[in-house]
C-alpha positions in Angstrom: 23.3 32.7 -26.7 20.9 32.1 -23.9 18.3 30.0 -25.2 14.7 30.0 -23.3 13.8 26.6 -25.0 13.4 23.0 -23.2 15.1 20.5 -24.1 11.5 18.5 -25.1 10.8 21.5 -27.1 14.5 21.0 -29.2 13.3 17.3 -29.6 10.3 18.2 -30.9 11.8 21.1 -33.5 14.4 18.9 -34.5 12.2 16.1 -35.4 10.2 18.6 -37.1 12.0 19.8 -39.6 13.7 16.4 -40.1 10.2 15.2 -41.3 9.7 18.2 -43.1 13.4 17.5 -44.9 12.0 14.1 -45.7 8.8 15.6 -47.7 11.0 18.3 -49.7 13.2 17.9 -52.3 17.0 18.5 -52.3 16.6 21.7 -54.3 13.2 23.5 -55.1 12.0 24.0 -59.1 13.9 27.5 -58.6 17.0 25.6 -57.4 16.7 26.7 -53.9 18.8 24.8 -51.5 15.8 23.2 -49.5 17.7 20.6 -47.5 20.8 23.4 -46.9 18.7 25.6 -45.0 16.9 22.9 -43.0 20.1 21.3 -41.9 21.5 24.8 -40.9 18.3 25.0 -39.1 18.8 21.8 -36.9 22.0 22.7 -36.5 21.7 25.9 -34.5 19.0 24.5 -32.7 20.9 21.7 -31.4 23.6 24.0 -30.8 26.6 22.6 -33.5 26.9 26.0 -35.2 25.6 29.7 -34.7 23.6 31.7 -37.4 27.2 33.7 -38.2 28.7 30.3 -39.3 26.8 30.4 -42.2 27.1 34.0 -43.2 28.4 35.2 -46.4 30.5 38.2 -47.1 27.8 40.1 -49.3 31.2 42.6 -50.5 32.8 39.9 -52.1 32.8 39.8 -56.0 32.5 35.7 -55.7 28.6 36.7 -53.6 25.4 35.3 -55.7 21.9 36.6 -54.9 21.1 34.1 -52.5 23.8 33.3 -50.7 22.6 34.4 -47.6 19.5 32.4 -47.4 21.2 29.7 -45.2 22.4 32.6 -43.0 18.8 34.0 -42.5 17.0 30.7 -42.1 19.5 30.2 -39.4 19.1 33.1 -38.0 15.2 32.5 -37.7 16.2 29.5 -35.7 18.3 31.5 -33.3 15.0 33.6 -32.7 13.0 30.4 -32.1 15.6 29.4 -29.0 15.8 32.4 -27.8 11.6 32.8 -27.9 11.2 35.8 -30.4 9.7 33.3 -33.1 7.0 31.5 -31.2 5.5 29.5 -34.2 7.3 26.0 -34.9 9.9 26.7 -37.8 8.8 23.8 -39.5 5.5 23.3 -41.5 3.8 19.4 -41.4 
């Protein structure tokens, strides 16, 4: 994957959403993975894993609604290296 982003720019991301990880909880009141999807986040963006590392077999009798929510939010930070989300994926 060809990313279009500077290396400032990664900086900035990843410090980001490691602020961001700081203000949320482990798991939302719905028990939503918060800090899961934030480290799969900073870990496409600084170019450890891929968005298909963290996707789950939706066929598989063992699949829970919701398993793929790391997979997407990854996925959303492929499209922020790659310039198709243009917004910061992290909120302050």
């Amino acid at each position: 994957m060809a990313n279009i982003r500077t290396d400032e720019e990664i900086r900035l991301q990843v410090e980001g959403l490691k602020r961001m990880k700081d203000r949320f909880p482990e798991f939302s009141k719905f028990g939503d993975k918060n800090w899961e999807l934030i480290d799969a986040q900073i870990d496409v963006i600084q170019g450890l894993k891929n968005a298909e590392d963290f996707y789950v077999d939706e066929t598989t009798e063992e699949f829970q609604d919701g398993d793929n929510d790391t997979y997407f939010e990854a996925v959303r930070a492929e499209d922020w290296l790659l310039g198709i989300v243009k917004e910061d994926i992290f909120s302050d």
